[in-house]
C-alpha positions, 0 to 999 in steps of 0.5 A, a space after each residue: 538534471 539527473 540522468 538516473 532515477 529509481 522506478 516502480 518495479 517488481 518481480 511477478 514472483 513477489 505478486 499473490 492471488 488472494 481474496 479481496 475487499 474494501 473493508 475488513 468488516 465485508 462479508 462474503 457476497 456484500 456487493 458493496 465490498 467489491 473491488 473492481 479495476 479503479 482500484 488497481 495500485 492502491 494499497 492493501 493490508 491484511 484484513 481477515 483470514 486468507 483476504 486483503 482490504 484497502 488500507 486506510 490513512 495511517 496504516 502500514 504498508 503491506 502491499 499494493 493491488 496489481 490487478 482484480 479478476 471479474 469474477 468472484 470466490 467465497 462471495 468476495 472480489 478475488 486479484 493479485 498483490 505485490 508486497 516488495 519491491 519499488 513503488 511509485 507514490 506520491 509524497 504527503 505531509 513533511 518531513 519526508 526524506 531520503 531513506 525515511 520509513 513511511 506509511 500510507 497517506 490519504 486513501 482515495 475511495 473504493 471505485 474511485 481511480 487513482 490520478 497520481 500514484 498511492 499517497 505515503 506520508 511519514 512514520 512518527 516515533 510512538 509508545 512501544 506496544 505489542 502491535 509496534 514493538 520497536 516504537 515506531 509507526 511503520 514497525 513491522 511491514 516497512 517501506 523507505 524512500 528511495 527517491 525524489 525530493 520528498 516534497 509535499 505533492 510531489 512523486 517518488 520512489 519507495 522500497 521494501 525493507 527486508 523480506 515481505 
């Protein structure tokens, strides 16, 4: 049995205040878009000027929710982010492994907790485009496995590839 494994960490440097929201189409004061603290670790993308949404399946990892305050600003939820550092997730699908770039897995529903950690899956080759210049899917806010046996249901580790 291994006497040493990564671990979920970050710097609060690497953490930032923004505005919230459950989908990208909310508008200032939509009730429904509110986020509250069920939805603290799972993760987000930019969604619209100066606000994160929660990222769906398939999307590029941009950062996690760290926590949400009880009050409001612009008529939207307003909390903390983290986009580096070492994540703890739970592995979908196949063909994950050691040093594998991936993306989101199956979002679990705004309000709802997470039981496990946030769902990634693997990145897939695709045609180059202006939004995935390197024709790759992650291709511009990567994250990498880092640890665990990359088995489907089980947990590991991720990091942040370069600079957030």
């Amino acid at each position: 049995m291994a006497k040493f494994a990564f671990a979920e960490g970050f710097n609060v440097d690497e953490c930032i205040s923004t505005k919230l929201s459950a989908l990208a189409a909310d508008t200032a004061g939509l009730a429904a878009g509110y986020l509250t603290d069920a939805d603290i670790g799972k993760g987000v993308k930019l969604g619209a000027s100066d606000r994160y949404v929660l990222a769906a399946s398939g999307d590029e990892i941009e950062g996690f929710l760290v926590s949400v305050e009880s009050a409001t600003i612009d008529g939207f939820s307003f909390g903390t982010i983290v986009k580096s550092g070492n994540k703890a997730v739970t592995f979908e699908g196949a063909g994950i492994t050691i040093g594998l770039l991936v993306n989101f897995g199956t979002a679990i529903a705004k309000g709802t907790a997470l039981t496990v950690p946030v769902a990634v899956k693997a990145g897939a080759a695709i045609a180059a485009s202006a939004a995935h210049p390197f024709g790759w899917n992650p291709s511009t806010q990567m994250w990498r496995v880092i640890s665990g046996t990359g088995a489907a249901g089980t947990q590991g580790v991720i990091e942040r590839v370069g600079e957030a």
